[in-house]
N, CA, C and O of each residue as an XYZ file, in Angstrom:
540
protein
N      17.573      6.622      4.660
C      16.764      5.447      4.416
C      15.366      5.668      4.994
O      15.272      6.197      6.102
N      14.463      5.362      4.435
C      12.604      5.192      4.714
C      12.346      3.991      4.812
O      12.579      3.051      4.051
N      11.729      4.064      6.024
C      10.722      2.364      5.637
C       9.481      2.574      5.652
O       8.977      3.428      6.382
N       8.772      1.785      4.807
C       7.306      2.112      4.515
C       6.800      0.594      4.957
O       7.299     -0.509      4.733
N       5.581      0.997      5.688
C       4.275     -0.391      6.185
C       3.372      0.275      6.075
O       2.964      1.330      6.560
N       2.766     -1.107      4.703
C       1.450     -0.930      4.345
C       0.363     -1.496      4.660
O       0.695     -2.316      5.517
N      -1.521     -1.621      4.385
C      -1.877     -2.409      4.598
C      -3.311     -1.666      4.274
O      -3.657     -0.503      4.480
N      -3.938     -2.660      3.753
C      -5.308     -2.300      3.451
C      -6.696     -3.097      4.173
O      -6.680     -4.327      4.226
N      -7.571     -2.529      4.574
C      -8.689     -3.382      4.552
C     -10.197     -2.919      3.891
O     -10.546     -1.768      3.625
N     -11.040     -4.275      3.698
C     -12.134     -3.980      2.982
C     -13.176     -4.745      3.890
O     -12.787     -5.514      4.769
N     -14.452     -4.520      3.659
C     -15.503     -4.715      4.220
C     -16.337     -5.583      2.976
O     -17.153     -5.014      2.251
N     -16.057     -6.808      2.869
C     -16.649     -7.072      1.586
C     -18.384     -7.236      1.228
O     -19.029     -7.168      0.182
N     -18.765     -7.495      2.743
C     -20.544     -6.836      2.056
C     -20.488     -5.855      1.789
O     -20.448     -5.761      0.562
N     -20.437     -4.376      2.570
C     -19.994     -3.429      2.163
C     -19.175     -2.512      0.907
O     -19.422     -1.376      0.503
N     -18.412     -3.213      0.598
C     -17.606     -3.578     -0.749
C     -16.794     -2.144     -0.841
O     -16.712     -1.509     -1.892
N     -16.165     -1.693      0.491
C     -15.791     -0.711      0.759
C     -14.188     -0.487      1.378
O     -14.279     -0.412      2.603
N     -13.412     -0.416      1.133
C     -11.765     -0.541      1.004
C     -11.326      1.115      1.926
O     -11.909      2.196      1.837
N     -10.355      0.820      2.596
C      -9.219      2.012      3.005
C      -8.016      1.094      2.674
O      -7.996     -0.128      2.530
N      -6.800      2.206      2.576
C      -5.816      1.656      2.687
C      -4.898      2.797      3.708
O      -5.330      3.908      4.013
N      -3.489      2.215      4.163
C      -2.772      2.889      5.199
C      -1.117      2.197      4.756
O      -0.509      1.146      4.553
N      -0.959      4.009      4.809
C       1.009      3.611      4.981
C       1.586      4.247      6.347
O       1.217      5.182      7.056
N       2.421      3.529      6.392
C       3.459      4.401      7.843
C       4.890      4.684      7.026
O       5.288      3.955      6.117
N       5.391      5.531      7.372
C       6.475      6.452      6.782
C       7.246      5.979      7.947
O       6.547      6.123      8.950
N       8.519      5.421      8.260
C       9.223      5.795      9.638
C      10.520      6.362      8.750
O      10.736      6.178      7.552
N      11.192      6.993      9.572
C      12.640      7.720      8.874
C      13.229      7.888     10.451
O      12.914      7.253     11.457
N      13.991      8.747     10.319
C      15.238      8.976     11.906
C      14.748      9.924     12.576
O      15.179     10.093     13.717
N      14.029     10.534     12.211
C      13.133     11.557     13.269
C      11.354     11.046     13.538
O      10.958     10.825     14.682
N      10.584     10.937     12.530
C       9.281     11.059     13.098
C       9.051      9.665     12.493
O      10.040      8.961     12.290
N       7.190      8.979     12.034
C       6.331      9.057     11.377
C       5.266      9.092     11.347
O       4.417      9.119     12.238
N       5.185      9.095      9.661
C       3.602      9.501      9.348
C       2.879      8.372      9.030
O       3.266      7.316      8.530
N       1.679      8.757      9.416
C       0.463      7.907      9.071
C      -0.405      8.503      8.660
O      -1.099      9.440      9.056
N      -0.311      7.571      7.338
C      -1.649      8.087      5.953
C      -2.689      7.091      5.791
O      -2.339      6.076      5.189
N      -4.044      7.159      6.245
C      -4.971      6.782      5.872
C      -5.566      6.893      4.595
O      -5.032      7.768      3.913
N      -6.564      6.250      4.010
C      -6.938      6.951      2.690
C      -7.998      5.805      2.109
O      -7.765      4.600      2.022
N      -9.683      6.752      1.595
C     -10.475      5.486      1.279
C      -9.973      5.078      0.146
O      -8.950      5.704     -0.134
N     -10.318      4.152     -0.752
C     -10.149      3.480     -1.914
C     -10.991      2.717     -2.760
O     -11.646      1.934     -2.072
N     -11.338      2.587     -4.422
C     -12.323      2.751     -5.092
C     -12.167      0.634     -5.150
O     -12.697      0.100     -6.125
N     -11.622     -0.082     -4.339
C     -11.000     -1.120     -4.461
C     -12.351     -1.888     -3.831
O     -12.800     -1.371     -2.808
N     -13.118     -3.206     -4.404
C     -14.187     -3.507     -3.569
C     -14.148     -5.052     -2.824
O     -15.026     -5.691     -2.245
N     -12.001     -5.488     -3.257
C     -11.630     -6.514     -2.628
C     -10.445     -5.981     -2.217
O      -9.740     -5.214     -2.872
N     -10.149     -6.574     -0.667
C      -8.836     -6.836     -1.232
C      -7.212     -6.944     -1.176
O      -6.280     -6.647     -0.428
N      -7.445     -7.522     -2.369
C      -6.246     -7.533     -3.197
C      -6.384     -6.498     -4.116
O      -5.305     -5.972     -3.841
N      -6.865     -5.741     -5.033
C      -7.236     -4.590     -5.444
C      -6.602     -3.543     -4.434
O      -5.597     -2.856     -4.617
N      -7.396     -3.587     -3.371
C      -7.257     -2.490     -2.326
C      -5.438     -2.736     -1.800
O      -4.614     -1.857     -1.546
N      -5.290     -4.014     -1.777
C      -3.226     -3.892     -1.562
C      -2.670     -3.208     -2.488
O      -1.811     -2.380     -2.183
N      -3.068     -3.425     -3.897
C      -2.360     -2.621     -4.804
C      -2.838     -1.328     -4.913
O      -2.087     -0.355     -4.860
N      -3.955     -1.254     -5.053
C      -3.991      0.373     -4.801
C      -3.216      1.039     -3.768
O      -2.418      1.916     -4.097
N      -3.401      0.643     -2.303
C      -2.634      1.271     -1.448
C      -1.268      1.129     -1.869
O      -0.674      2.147     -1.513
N      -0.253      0.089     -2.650
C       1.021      0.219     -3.147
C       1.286      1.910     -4.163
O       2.317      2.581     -4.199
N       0.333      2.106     -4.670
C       0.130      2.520     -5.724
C       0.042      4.453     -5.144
O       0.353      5.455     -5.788
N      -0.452      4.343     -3.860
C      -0.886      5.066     -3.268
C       0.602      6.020     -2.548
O       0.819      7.225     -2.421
N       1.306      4.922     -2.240
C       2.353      4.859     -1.534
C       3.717      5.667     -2.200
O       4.557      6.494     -1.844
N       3.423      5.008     -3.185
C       4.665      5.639     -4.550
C       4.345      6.890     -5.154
O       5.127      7.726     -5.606
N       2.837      6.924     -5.099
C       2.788      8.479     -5.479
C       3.027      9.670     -4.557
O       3.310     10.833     -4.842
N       2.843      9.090     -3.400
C       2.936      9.959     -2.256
C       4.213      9.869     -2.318
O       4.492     10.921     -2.892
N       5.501      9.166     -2.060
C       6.479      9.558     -2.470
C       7.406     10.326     -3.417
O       8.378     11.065     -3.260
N       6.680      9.829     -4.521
C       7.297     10.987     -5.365
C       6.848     12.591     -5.492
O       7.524     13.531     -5.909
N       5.410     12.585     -4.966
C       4.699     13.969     -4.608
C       5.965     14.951     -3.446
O       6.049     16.176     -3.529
N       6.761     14.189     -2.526
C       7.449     14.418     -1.589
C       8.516     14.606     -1.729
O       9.178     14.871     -0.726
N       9.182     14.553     -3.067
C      10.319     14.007     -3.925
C      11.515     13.056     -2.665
O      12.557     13.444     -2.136
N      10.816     11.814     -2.561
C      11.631     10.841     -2.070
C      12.496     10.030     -2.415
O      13.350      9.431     -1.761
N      12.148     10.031     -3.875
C      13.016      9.168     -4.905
C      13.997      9.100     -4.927
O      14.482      8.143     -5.531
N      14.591      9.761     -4.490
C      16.283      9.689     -4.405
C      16.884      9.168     -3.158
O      18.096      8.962     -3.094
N      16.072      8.942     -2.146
C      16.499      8.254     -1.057
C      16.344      6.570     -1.619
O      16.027      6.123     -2.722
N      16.780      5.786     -0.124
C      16.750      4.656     -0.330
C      14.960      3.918      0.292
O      14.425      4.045      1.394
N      14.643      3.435     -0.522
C      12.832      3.315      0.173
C      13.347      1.932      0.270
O      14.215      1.372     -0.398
N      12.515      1.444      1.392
C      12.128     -0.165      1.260
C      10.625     -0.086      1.869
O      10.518      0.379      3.004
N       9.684     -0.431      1.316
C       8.269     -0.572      1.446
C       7.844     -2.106      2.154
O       8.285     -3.151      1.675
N       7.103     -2.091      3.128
C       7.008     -3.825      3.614
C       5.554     -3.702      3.470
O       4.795     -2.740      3.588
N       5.356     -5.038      3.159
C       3.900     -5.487      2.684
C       3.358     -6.913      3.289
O       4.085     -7.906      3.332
N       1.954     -6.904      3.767
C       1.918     -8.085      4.144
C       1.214     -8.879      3.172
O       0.904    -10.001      3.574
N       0.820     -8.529      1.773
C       0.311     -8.779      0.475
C       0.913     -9.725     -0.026
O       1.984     -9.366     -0.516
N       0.604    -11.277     -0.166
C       2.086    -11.610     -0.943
C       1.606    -11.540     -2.040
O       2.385    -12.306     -2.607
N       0.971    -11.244     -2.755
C       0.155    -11.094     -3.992
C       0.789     -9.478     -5.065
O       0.965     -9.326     -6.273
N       0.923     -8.764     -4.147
C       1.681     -7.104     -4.871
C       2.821     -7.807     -4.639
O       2.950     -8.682     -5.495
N       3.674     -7.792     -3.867
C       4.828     -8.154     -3.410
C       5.303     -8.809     -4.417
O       6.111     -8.088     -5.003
N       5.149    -10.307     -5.140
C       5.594    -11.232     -5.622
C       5.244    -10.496     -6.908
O       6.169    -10.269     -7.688
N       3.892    -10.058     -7.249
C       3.580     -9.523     -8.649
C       5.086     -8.766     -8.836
O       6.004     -9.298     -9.460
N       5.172     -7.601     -8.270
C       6.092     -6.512     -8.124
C       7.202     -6.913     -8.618
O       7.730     -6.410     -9.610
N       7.596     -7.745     -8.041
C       9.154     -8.513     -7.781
C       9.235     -9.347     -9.010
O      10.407     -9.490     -9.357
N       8.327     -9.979     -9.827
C       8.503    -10.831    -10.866
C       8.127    -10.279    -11.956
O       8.409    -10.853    -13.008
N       7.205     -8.703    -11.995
C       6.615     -7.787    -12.671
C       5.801     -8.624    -13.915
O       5.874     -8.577    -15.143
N       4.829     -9.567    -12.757
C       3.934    -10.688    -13.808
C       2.850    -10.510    -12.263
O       3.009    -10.333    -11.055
N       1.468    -10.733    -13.469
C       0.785    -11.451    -12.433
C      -0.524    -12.304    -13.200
O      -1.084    -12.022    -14.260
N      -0.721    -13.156    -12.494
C      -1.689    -13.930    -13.308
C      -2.793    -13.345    -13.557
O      -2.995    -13.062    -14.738
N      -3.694    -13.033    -12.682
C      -4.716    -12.135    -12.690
C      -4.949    -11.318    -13.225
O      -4.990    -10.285    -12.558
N      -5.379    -11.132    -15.334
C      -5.857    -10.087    -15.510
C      -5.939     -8.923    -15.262
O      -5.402     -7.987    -15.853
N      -6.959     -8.901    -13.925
C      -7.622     -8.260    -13.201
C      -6.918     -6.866    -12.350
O      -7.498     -5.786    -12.232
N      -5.550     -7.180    -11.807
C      -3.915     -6.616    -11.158
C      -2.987     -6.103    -12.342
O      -1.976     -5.436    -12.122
N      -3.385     -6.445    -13.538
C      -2.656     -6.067    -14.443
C      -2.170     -4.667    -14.636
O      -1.027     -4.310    -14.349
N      -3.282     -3.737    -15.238
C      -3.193     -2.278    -14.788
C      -2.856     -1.907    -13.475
O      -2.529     -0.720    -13.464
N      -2.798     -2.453    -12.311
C      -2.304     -1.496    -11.318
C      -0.808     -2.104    -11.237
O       0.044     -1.302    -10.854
N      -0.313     -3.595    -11.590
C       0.617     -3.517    -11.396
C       2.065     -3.036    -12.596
O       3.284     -3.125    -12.445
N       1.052     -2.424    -13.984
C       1.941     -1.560    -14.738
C       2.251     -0.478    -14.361
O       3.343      0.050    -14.569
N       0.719      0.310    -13.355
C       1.299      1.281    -12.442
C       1.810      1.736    -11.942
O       2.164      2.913    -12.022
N       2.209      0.383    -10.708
C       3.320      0.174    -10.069
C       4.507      0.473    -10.417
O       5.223      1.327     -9.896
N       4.884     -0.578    -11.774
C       6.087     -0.508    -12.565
C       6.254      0.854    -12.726
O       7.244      1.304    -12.150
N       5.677      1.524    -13.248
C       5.756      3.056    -14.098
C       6.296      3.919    -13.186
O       7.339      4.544    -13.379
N       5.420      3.993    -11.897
C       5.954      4.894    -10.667
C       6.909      4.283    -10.481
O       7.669      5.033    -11.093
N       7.745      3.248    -10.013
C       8.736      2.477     -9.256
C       9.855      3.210     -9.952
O      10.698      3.892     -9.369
N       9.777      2.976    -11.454
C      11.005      3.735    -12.272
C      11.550      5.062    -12.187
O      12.588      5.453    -12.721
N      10.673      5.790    -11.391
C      11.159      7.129    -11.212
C      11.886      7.132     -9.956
O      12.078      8.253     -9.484
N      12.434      5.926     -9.163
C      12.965      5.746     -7.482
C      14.083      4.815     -8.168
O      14.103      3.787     -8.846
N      15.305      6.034     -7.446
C      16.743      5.245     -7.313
C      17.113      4.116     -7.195
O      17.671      3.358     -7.987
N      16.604      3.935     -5.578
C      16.377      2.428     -4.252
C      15.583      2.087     -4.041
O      15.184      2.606     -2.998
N      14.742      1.200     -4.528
C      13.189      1.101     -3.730
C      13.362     -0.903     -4.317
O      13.469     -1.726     -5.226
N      13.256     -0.589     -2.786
C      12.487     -2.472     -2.592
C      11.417     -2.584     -2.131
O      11.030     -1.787     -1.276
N      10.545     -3.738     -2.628
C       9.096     -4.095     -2.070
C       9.463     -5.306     -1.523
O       9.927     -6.217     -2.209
N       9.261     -5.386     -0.159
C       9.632     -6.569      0.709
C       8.178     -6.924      1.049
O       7.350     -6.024      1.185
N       7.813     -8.361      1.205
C       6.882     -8.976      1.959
C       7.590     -9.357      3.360
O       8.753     -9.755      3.417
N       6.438     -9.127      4.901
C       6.598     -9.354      5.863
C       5.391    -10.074      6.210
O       4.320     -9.995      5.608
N       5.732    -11.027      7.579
C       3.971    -10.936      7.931
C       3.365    -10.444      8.879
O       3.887     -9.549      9.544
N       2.082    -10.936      9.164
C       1.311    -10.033      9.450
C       1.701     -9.706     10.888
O       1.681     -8.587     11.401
N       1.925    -10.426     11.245
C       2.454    -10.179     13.102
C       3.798     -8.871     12.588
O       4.054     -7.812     13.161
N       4.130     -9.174     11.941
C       5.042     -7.459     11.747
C       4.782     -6.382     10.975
O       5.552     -5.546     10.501
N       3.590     -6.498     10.903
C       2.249     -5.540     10.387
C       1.238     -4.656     10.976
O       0.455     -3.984     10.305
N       1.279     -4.681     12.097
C       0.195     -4.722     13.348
C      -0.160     -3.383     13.108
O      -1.338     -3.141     12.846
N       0.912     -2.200     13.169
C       0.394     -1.046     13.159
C      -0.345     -0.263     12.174
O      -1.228      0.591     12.263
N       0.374     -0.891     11.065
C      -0.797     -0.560      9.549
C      -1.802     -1.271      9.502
O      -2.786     -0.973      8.823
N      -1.723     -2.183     10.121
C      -3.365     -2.897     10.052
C      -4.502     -2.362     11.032
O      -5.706     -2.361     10.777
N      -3.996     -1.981     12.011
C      -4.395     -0.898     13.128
C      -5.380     -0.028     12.070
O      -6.534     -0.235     11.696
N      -4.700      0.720     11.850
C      -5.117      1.855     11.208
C      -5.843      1.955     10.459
O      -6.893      2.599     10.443
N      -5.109      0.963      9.314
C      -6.457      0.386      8.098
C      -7.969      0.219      8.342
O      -8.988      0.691      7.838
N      -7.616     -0.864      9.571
C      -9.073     -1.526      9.748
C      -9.725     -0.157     11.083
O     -10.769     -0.311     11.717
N      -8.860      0.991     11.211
C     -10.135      2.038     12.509
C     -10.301      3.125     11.090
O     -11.109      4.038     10.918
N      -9.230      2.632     10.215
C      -9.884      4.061      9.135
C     -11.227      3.404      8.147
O     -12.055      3.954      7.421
N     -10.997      2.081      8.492
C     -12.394      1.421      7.402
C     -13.842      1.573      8.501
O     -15.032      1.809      8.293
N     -12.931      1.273      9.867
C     -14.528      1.625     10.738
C     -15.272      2.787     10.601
O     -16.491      2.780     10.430
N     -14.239      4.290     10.702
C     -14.573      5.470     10.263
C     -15.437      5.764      9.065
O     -16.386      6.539      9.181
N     -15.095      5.061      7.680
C     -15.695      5.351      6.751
C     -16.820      4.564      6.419
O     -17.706      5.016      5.693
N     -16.880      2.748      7.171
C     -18.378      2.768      7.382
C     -19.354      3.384      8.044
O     -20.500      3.321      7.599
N     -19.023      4.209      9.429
C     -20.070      4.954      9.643
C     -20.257      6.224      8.836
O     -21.298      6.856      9.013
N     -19.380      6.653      7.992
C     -19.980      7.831      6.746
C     -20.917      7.675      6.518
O     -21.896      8.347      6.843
N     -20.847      6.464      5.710
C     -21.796      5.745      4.651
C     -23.076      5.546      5.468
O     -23.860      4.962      4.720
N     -23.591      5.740      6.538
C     -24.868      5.240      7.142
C     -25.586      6.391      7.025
O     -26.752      6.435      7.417
């Protein structure tokens, strides 16, 4: 079994997005930072979902049991009802769908944010990092 915590942040003057997963399993985990072309967000949650599943299957994880936690309720609920109102989420959350189908076990759970702390950590020192790029 894998558990995955996600979490993105953006800088919206800036209009500049990272996103971050944590991998935990029975021995280690990993932590993946990563910027993103997302300039809100909610964009930037699904991308980092999006982010998440590919990196898994790049790893061939699919055959384990994944459960992914999100503090998004916006991917989360999209995911889970494979609707979303928003236009706008549409393409990433067919994405979603498309990758998801290639995984045995995989649940997308919403948590909140107080049981989020460490991907948000990360998110928001990997968004500090990449605003000072940009200067």
């Amino acid at each position: 079994m894998i558990k995955i915590y996600t979490d993105a942040s953006t800088h919206p003057k800036h209009k500049k997005s990272v996103g971050c997963f944590i991998i935990k399993n029975e021995a280690d985990a990993i932590i993946e930072t990563f910027p993103l072309e997302a300039t809100n967000n909610h964009t930037a949650e699904f991308q980092t979902m999006v982010k998440v599943l590919e990196y898994c299957l790049e790893h061939q994880l699919e055959k384990q049991l994944v459960f992914i936690y999100s503090d998004s309720n916006i991917v989360v609920k999209s995911f889970n009802k494979k609707y979303v109102k928003n236009d706008d989420f549409s393409p990433l959350l067919e994405q979603l769908l498309t990758l998801s189908r290639h995984f045995e076990e995989l649940a997308i759970e919403w948590i909140p944010e107080s049981q989020n702390k460490m991907a948000d950590h990360h998110a928001r020192q990997a968004l500090k990092k990449e605003l000072k790029k940009k200067k």
